[in-house]
C-alpha positions in Angstrom: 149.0 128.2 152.9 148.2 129.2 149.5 144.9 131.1 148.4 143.2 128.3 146.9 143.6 125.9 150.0 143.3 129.2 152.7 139.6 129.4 150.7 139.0 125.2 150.7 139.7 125.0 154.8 137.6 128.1 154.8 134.6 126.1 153.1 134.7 123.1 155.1 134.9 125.0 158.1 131.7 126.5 157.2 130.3 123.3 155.2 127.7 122.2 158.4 126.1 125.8 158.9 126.0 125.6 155.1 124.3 122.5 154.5 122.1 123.0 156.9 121.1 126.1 155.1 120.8 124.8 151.7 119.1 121.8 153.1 116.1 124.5 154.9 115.6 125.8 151.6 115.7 122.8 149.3 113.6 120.8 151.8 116.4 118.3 150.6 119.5 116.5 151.7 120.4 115.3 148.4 119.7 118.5 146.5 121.1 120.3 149.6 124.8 118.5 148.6 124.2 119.7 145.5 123.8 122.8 146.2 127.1 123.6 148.1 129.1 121.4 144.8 127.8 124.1 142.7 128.5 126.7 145.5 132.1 125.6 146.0 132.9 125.8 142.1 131.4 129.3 142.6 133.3 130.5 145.4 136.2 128.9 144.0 136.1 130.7 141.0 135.0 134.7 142.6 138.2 134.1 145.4 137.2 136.0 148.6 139.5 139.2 147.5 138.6 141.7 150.2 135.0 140.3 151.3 135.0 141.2 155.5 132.3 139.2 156.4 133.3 135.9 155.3 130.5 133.1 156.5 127.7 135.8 155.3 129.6 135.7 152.0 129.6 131.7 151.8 125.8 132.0 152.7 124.7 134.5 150.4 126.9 132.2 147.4 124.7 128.8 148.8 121.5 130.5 149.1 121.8 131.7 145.4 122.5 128.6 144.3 119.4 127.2 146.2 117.3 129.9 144.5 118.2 129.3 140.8 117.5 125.8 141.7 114.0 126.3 143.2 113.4 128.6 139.9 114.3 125.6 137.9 112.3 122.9 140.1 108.9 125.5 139.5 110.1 125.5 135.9 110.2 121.8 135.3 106.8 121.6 137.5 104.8 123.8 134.8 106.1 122.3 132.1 104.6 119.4 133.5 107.9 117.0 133.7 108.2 114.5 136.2 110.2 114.8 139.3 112.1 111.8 139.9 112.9 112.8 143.1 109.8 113.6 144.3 108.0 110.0 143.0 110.6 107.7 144.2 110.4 107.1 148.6 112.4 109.7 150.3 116.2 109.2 151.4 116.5 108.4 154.9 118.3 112.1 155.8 115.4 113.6 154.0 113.2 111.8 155.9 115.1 113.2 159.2 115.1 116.6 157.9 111.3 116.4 157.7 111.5 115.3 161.2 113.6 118.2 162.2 111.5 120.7 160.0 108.1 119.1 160.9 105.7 118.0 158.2 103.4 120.7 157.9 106.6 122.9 157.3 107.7 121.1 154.8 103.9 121.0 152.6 103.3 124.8 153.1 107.7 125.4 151.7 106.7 123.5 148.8 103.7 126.3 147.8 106.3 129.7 148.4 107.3 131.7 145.5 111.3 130.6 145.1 112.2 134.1 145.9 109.2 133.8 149.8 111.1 130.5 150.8 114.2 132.0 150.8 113.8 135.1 152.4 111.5 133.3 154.8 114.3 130.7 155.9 117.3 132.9 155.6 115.3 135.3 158.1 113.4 133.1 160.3 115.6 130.2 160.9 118.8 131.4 160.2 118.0 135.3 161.2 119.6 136.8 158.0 119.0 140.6 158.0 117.1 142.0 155.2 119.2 143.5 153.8 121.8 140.9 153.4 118.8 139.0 151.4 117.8 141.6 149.5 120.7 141.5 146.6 120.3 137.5 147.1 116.4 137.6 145.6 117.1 141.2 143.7 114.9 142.9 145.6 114.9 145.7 148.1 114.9 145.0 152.0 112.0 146.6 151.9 110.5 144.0 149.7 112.6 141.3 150.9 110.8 141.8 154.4 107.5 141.5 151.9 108.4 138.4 150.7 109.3 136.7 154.4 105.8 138.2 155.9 103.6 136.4 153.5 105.9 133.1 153.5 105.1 133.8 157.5 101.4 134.0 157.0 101.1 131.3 155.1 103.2 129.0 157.5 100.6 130.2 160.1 97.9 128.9 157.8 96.7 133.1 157.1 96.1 134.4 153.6 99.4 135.7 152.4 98.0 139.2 152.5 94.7 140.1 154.5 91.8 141.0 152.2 91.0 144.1 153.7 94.5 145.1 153.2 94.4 143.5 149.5 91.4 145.2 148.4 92.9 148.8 149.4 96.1 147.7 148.0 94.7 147.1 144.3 92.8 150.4 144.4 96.2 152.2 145.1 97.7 150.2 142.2 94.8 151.0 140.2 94.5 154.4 140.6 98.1 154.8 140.3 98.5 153.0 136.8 95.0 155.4 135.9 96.8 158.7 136.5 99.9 157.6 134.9 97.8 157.1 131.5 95.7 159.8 131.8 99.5 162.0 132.3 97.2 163.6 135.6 100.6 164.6 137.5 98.5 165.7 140.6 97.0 162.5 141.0 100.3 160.3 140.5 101.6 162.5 143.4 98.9 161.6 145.9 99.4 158.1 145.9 103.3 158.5 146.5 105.3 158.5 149.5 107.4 161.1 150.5 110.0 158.7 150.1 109.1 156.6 147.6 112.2 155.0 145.6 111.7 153.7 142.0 114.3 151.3 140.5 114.1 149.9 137.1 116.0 146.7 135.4 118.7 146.7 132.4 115.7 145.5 130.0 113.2 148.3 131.2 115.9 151.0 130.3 116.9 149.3 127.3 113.0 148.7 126.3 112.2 152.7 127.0 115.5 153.5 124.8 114.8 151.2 122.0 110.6 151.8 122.2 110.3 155.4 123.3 108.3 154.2 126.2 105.7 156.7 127.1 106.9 159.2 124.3 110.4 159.7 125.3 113.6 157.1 125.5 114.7 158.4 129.2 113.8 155.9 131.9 116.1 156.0 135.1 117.7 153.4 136.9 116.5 154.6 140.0 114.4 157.7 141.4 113.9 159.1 144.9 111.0 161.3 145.5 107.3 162.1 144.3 108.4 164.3 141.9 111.2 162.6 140.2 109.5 159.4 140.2 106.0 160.5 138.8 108.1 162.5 136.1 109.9 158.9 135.0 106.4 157.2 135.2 104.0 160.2 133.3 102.6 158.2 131.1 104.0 155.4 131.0 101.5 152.8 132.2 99.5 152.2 128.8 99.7 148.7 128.2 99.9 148.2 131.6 97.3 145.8 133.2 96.3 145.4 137.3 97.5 142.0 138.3 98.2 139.9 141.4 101.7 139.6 141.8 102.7 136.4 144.2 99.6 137.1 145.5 100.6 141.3 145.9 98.8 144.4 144.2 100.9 144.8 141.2 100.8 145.1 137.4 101.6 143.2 134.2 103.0 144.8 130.8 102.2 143.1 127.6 99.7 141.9 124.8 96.5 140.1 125.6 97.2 137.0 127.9 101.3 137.2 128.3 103.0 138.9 130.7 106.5 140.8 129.1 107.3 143.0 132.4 106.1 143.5 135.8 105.9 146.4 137.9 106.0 145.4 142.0 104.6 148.0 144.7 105.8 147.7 148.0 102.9 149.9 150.0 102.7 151.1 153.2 100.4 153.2 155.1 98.4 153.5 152.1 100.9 155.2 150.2 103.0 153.5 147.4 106.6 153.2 149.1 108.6 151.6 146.2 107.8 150.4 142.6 110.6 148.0 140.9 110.1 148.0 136.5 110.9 144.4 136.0 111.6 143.2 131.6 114.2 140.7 132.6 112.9 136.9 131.1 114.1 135.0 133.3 112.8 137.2 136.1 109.3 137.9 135.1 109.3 134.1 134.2 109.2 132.8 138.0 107.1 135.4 139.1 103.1 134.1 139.9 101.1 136.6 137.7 97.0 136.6 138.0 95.9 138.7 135.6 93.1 142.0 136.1 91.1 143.0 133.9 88.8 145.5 136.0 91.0 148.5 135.4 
């Protein structure tokens, strides 16, 4: 058997486990089949070359697919174009998957971030690790996890992040971006973990080269430590607004109103754990960003 047909049996051996996947995430038969047409030209394309784990490999292909279309599907909805799909009556296996799902399931999917639903169905219902997700939603596991425990909470009907915990959350965040203006080393310190990790995108590095962001051109790809991170960060943070991040304690970089980069906490036990720079467009894009303006 040659490659190409070794990697073709290979597919539709795994094509139910896949569908049903794709079809979890979409909330859609239709789109689901879609999904694993633009998934197959994908795989068939990359070749499995020495990938071990096989079936995770063929999931992690269809679950990106499922994401970019999901960021596409938000797109379209805030542009304000109709969905065909959704207007016309639903296809009979859609209406069976809604069955299968339940109702309810299917209304609260429908209000996730792309990048919740799919960490939140690979994990719950298909029991993906985090760290197999984590590259799939270019994120950490760390904030992979994140993203699943508020798509859980809101499936529960709970706020996606309790308020108590919110309100403390925003005054790390804020005191945080406050020290990094004010260059107060001390302070960025305090509000670190011991080991916090701090990873930055190709536009963030490109924008500190080009921009001299924060007075010099260095900014590294990734940091370990309270020392090295609040040395990349001293700063840094003028222009940098509080901001509700898919409904986390984050912040927002750019003029006025629009939102040019985003900087995500993960925090835990009151201390900031990790802080992604995010520049990328299409990124920042499908991110939900509600502006701060008490800091």
């Amino acid at each position: 058997m040659n490659p190409s047909d070794w990697l073709a049996d290979l597919f539709e051996k795994n094509r139910a486990h896949l569908r049903r996947v794709a079809s979890r995430i979409l909330g859609s038969q239709g789109e689901a089949d879609d999904a694993l047409q633009e998934a197959w030209l994908r795989v068939s394309r990359a070749g499995a070359g020495d990938v071990q784990n096989l079936g995770g490999w063929l999931t992690t292909i269809v679950a990106r697919v499922c994401l970019d279309m999901l960021r596409t599907r938000s797109a379209r909805r805030e542009a304000g174009e109709a969905e065909v799909a959704r207007t016309a009556p639903p296809p009979e296996a859609d209406l069976m998957l809604a069955d299968s799902l339940g109702p309810a399931l299917l209304v609260v999917l429908e209000t996730l971030t792309p990048p919740e639903r799919v960490a939140f169905v690979l994990h719950d219902l298909f029991e993906v690790t985090f760290e197999e997700i984590a590259p799939i939603v270019g994120r950490s596991p760390a904030a992979a996890r994140q993203l699943a425990s508020r798509a859980r909470r809101r499936v529960r009907g709970e706020p996606p992040v309790p308020e108590a915990e919110l309100a403390r959350h925003r005054e790390i965040v804020s005191a945080f971006l406050t020290a990094s203006r004010d260059g107060n080393f001390e302070a960025l310190l305090a509000v670190l973990d011991p080991d916090v990790v701090l990873r930055s995108d190709a536009a963030a590095i490109q924008a500190a080269a080009q921009n001299h962001w924060g007075g010099r051109p260095d900014l590294p790809a990734e940091a370990r430590g309270p020392r090295a991170v609040a040395e990349a960060l001293h700063r840094r943070a003028g222009g940098v607004r509080p901001a509700l991040i898919d409904g986390s304690a984050g912040a927002a970089a750019g003029p006025a109103t629009r939102v040019l980069g985003a900087w995500l906490f993960i925090i835990e036990a009151g201390k900031i754990l990790e802080i992604d720079l995010r520049l990328d467009p299409p990124f920042v894009a499908q991110l939900r960003v509600q502006l701060d303006d008490r800091n």
